[in-house]
C-alpha positions as CSV (number, residue, x, y, z in Angstrom):
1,X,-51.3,-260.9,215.3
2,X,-48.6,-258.9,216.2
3,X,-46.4,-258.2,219.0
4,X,-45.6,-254.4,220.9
5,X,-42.3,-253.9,222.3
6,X,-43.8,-254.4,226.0
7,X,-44.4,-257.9,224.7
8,X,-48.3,-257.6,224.0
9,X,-49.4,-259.5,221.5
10,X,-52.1,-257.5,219.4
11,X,-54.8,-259.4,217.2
12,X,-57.3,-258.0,214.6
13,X,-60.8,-258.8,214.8
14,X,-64.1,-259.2,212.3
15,X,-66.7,-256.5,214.4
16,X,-64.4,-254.8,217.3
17,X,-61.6,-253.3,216.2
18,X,-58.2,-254.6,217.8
19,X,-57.4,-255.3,220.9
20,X,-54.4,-256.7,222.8
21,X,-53.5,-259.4,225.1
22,X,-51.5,-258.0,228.1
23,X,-49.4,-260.9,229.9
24,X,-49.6,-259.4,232.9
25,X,-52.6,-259.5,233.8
26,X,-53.4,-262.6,231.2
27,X,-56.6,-260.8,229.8
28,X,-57.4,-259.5,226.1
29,X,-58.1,-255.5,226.8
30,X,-59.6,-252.6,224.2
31,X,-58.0,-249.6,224.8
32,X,-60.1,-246.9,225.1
33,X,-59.1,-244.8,222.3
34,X,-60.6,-248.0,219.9
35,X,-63.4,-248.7,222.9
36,X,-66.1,-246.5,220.4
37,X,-64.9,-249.1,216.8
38,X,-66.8,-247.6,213.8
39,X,-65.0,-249.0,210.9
40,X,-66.0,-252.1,210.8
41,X,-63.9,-255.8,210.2
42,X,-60.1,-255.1,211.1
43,X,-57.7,-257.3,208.8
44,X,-54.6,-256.7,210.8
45,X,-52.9,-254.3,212.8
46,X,-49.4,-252.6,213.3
47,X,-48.8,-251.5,216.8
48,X,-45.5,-248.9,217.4
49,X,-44.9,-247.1,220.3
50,X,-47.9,-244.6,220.9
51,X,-49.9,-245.7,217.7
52,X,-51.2,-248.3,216.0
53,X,-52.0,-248.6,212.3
54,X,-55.2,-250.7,212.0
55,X,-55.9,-252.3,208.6
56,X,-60.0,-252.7,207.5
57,X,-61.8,-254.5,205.5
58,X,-63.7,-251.2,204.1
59,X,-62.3,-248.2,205.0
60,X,-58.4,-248.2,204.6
61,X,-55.6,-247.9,207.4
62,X,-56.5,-246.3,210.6
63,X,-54.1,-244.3,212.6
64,X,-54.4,-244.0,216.7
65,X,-52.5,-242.0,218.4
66,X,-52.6,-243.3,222.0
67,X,-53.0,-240.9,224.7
68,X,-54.5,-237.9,222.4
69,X,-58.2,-239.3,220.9
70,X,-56.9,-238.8,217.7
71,X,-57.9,-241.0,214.8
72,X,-56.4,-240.3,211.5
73,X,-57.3,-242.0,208.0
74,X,-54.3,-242.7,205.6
75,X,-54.6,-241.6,202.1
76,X,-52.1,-243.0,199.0
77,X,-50.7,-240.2,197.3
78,X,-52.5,-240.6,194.1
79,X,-55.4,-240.1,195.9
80,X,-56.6,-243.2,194.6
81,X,-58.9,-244.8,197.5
82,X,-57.9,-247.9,199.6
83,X,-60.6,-250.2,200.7
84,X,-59.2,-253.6,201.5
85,X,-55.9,-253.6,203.3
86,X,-54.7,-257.5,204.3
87,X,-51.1,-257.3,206.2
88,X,-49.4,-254.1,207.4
89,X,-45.8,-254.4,207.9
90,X,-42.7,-252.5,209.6
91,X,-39.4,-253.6,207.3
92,X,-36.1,-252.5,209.0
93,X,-35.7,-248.6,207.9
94,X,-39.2,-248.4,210.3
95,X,-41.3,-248.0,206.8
96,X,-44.8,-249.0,206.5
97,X,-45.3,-251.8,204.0
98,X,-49.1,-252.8,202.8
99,X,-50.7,-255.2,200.9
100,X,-54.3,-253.0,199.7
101,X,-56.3,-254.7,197.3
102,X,-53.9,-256.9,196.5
103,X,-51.6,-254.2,195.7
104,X,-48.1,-253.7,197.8
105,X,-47.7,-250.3,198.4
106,X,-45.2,-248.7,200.9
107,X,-45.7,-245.0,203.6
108,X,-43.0,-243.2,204.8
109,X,-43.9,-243.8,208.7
110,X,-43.0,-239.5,209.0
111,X,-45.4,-238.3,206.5
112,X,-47.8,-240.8,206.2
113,X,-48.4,-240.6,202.5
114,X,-48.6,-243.5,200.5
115,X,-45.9,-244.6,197.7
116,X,-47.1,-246.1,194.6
117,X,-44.6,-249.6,193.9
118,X,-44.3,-250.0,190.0
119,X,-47.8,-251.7,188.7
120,X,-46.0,-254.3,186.8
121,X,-45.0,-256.3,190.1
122,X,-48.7,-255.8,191.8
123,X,-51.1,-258.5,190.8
124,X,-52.7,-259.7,193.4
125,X,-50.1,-259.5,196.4
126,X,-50.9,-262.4,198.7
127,X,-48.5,-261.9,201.3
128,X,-45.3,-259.8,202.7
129,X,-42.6,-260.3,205.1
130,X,-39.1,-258.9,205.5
131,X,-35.2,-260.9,206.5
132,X,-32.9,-259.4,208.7
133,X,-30.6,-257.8,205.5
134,X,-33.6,-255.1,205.0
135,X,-34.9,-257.3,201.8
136,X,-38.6,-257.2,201.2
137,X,-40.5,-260.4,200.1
138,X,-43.8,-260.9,198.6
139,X,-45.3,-263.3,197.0
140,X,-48.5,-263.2,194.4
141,X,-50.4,-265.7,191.8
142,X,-46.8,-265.6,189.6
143,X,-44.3,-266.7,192.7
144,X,-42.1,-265.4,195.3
145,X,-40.4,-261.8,195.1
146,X,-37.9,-260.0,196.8
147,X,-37.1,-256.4,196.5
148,X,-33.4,-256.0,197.7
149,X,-32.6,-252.1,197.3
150,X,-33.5,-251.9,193.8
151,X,-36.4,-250.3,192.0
152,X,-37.5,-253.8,190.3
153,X,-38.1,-256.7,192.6
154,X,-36.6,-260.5,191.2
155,X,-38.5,-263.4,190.7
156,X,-36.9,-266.0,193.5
């Protein structure tokens, strides 16, 4: 679950999609760009401003622009697929952070295109957050990481 910067708090779910809970009126609501869900089981979600990154079980991240019908389907770089994404994350230089079958891997939020993260510090990425200094901090079967402006995280 995550929250929008109108205070809604979004929320992932196993068969519909995502949906959020507006305060306001103190209901859950599908918005109707995501109100036709064909990718099955969501894992997380990412909402900014007009879009929302939607992380699935089978078929990637999912990009909705609200307002526009448009759906878009992020693609790494490499062009190597993506199946599983767990957590989607926004660090403080507004860059999309992923864990992908349990891989981190990091999108410039203006080109959408995926950056490979050296493979010797992806082995089964569990989890990922980020601290108010801009450091980056995972954690996988060997520990806790954090990736403070250098190419190589440290072990913590």
């Amino acid at each position: 679950m995550k929250k929008d910067d109108a205070g809604n708090v979004w929320m992932a779910m196993q068969d519909n999609g995502v949906c959020y809970y507006d305060k306001v009126l103190g209901k859950a609501i599908v918005p109707p760009e995501l109100g036709n869900w064909q990718y099955g089981q969501a894992n997380d979600v990412l909402p900014l401003n007009k879009e929302v990154f939607i992380g699935t079980e089978d078929h990637g991240i999912i990009e909705i622009h609200f307002g526009l019908q448009n759906t878009n389907k992020m693609l790494p770089a490499k062009k190597r697929k993506i199946n599983a994404v767990h957590q989607l994350m926004l660090d403080k230089n507004e860059q999309v952070w992923m864990v992908a079958d349990n891989t981190l891997s990091m999108a410039n939020s203006n080109r959408f295109q995926l950056l490979e993260i050296p493979a010797e510090w992806q082995d089964e990425i569990r989890a990922i957050t980020s601290d108010t200094a801009g450091s980056i901090w995972f954690s996988n079967a060997k520990g806790l990481f954090v990736k403070k402006n250098t190419i190589r995280p440290s072990k913590q």
